[in-house]
N, C-alpha and C positions, 0 to 999 in steps of 0.2 A: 294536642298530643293524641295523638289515634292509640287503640287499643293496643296495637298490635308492635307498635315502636315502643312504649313504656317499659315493658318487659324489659326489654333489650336494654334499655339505660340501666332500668333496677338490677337487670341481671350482670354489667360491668361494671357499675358501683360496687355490688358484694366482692366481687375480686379485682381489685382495682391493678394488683402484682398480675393478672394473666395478662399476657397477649390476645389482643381480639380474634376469633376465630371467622370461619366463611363463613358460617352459620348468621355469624353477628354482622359483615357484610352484608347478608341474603337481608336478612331484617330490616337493615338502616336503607335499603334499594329497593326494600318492597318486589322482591324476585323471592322464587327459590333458593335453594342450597346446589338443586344441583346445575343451575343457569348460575350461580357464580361458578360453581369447578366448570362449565363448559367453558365460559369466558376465559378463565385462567389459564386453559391448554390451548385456546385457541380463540384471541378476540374479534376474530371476525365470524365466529359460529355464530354469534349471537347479534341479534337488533342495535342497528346503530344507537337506537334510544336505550335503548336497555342495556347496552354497554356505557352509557355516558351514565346513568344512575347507579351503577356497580364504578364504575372510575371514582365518582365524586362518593363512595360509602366508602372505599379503600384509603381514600385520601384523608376524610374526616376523622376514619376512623384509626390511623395510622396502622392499617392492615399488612402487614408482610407474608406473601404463600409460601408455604413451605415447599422447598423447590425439589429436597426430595420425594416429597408425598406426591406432588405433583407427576413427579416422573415414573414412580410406584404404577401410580392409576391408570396412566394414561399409556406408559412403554415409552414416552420421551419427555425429551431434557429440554426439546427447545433451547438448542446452545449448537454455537455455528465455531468451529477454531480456526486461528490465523496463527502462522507459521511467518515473522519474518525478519530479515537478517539482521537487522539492528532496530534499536526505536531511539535510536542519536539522530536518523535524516528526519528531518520534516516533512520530506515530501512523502516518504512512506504513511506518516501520521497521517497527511492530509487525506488519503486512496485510505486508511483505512477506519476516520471519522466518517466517511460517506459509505461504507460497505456497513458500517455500525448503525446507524440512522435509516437505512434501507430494514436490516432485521429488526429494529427493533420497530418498527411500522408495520411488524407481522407477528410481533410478539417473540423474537425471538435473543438469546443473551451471545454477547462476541466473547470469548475467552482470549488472549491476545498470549503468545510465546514467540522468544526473540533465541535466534539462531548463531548469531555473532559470526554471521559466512562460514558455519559450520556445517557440513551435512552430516558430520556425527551427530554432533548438537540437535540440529535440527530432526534426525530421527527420534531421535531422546525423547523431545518437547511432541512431538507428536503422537508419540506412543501412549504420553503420560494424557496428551486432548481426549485418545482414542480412552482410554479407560476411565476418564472421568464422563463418557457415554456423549461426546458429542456426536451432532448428526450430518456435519459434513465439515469440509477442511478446504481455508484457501493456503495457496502454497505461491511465495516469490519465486520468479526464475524458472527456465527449464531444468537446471543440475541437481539431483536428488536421489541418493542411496536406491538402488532397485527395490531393497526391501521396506522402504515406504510404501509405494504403490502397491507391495504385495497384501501390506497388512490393510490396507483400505479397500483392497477389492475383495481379501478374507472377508471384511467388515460388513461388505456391501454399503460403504460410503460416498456417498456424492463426493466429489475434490475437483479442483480446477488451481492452474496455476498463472499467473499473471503477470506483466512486467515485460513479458516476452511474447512474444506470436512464433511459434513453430509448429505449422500445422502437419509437418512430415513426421512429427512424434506423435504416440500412440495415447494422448492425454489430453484431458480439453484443457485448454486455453482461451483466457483475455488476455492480450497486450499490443504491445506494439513491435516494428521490428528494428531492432535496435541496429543492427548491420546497416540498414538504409538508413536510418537518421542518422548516423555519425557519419555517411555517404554526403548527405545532405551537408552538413555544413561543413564538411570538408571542400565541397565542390563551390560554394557560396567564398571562401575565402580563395581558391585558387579563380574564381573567375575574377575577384577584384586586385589579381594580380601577384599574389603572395606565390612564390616558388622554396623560400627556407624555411623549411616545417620543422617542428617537434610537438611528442603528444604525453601529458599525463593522466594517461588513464585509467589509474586507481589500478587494485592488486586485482590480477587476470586469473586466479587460481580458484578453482572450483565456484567461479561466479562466471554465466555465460553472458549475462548480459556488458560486463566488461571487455569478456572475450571480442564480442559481436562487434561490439563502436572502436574497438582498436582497427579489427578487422578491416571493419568496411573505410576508416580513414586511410588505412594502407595501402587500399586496395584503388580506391577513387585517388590519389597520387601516383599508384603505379598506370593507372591508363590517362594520366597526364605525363607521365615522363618523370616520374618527380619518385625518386629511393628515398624510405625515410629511413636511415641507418638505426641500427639499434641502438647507437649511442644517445638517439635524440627521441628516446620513447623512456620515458621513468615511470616505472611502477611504483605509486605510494595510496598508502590508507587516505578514506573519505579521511582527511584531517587538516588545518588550517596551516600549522607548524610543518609538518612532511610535504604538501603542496610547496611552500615558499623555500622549501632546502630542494626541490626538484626543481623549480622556475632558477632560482642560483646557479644551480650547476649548468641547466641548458645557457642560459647566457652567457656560460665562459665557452660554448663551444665557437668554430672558426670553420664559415661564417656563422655568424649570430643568428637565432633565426628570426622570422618574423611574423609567425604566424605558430598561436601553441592552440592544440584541440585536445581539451580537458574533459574525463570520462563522468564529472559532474560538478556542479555550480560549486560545491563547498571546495574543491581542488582549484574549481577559475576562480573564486573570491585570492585564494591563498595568493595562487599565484598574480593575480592584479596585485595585490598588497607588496609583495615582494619587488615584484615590477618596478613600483612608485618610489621603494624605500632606497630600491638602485638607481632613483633620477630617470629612469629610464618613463618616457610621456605612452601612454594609453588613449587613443593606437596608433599616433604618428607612428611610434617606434618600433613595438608589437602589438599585433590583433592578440584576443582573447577571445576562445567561445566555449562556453559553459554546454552544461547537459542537465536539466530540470525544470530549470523555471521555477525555483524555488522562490517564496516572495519575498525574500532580500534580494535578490536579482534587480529588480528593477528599481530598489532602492539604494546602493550603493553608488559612489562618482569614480568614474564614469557605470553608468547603469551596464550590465550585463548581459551581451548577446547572447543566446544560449537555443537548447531546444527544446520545447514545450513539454511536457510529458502529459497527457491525459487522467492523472494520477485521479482526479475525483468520480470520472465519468468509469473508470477502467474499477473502483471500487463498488459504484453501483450496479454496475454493469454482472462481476463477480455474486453479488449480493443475488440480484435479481435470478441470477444461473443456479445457484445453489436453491433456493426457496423455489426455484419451476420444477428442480430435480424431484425437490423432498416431496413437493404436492402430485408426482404424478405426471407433470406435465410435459410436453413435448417441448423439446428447447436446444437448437445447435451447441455442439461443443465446441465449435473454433467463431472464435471472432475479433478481426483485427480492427484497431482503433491509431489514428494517428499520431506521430509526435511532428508537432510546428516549430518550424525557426522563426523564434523572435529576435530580428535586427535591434538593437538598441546603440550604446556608443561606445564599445571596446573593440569594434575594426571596421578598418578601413580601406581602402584602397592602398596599394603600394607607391611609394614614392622615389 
């Protein structure tokens, strides 16, 4: 036991009720006091060695920083907010486990607020990130009260919004473009012959990425000759039970159709299920094509055609934009990423 570690034991034996201080870290790492606070604001200031002996003296010593003092000293919080519309999808969770995992490889904390496809809401939950001093903000969607963006540019906040590619709006963007993917596998079931469509895709109302994939299915059917009436477009909630009462009603219409393009996987699960419950065979009878690629998708019978979303890459990708912003560095604000049709076995050719 070296002279200079002894202290440090005798001295947290006498108070065994305190919490270990940085002090008592510097000690147990054989660094200074003020190379641990450097480390603390920022673990890549400091020597990869000398960061792994300040790691393992925090760990030992069951250290916790105090994250207001921290922000006191320094002027930040090292705290990133996410803004998104619900945390019932998975596939949000997934895009926003990898946007998490990228900050915190920089030392940074994710604060996470859910919107419930509000942009009331979602002003709310922002305003409250903004005063809780974070230092930048990712945002789902293009659709967002003006006076968000005004309070983030007051702030002078890094932000970016995601999910969507619209590079003719005045705001950087990760995403994809949701118009062309639900193009996509609209055009994938009319080349295998499908002419009676209907589409459920989810509520259109202040959500644009909704808006987008109704769109572009309407639209790739109007430049095949094919009107999708409005009676064969149902708007219902991401929900298992509201999907299977919209798949119902479409099957009573005349002709039946045969082909349904659903605005995400948790609406094609529904209506598959309903499908089955009417006798109706998956996809002799009706194709089904999903939107996510969630990973029930390719585990359900029959497995799930749908369209891929980039949900992991579109989180790091976010991650990465923000932490280039805050360092300084030079970094495009539009960048579009793809969504893939995965064929699997809910359609098929018409018969």
């Amino acid at each position: 036991m070296t002279k200079e570690t002894q202290p440090a034991r005798k001295r947290l034996q006498k108070r065994p009720s305190d919490a270990p201080t940085a002090e008592d870290v510097a000690i147990a790492a054989g660094v200074s006091t003020a190379t641990v606070s450097r480390y603390l604001a920022n673990p890549t200031s400091v020597s990869e060695k000398r960061g792994a002996l300040i790691r393992s003296a925090i760990e030992s010593l069951g250290y916790i920083p105090h994250g207001a003092a921290q922000a006191l000293a320094s002027q930040r919080s090292r705290t990133i907010g996410v803004v998104v519309p619900t945390l019932d999808n998975a596939i949000f969770a997934e895009g926003i486990q990898a946007f998490q995992r990228r900050l915190q490889e920089k030392g940074y904390t994710l604060f996470i607020a859910s919107s419930d496809y509000s942009t009331d809401e979602e002003l709310a939950q922002a305003e409250r990130l903004v005063s809780r001093g974070v230092e930048g903000i990712m945002l789902v969607g293009a659709e967002h009260k003006p006076q968000l963006f005004d309070i983030l540019h007051k702030k002078q906040l890094p932000y970016l919004y995601t999910w969507s590619f619209k590079p003719e709006l005045p705001h950087p963007c990760i995403g994809f473009d949701n118009f062309r993917a639900s193009a996509r596998a609209t055009q994938f079931l009319i080349d295998l012959g499908h002419t009676d469509f209907a589409a459920i895709p989810g509520i259109t109302r202040l959500n644009d990425r909704t808006k987008d994939r109704i769109a572009g299915c309407v639209e790739t059917l109007r430049k095949s000759g094919i009107t999708l009436a409005q009676d064969r477009i149902i708007e219902c909630r991401y929900d298992l039970a509201e999907s299977r009462q919209a798949l119902r009603k479409l099957m009573e219409l005349t002709p039946r159709p045969t082909a349904i393009v659903c605005g995400n996987d948790i609406i094609a699960m529904g209506a598959l299920l309903e499908a089955q419950s009417l006798g109706l065979r998956v996809p002799e009878d009706v194709s089904i094509v999903g939107f996510d690629d969630v990973a029930m998708a390719s585990h359900i019978q029959p497995a799930l055609t749908t369209m891929q979303v980039p949900s992991r890459e579109m989180g790091e990708k976010a991650a990465d934009y923000l932490l280039a912003k805050l360092a300084g560095e030079s970094v495009s604000d539009m960048l579009e990423l793809e969504a893939k049709l995965v064929v699997r076995e809910t359609t098929a050719a018409i018969k």
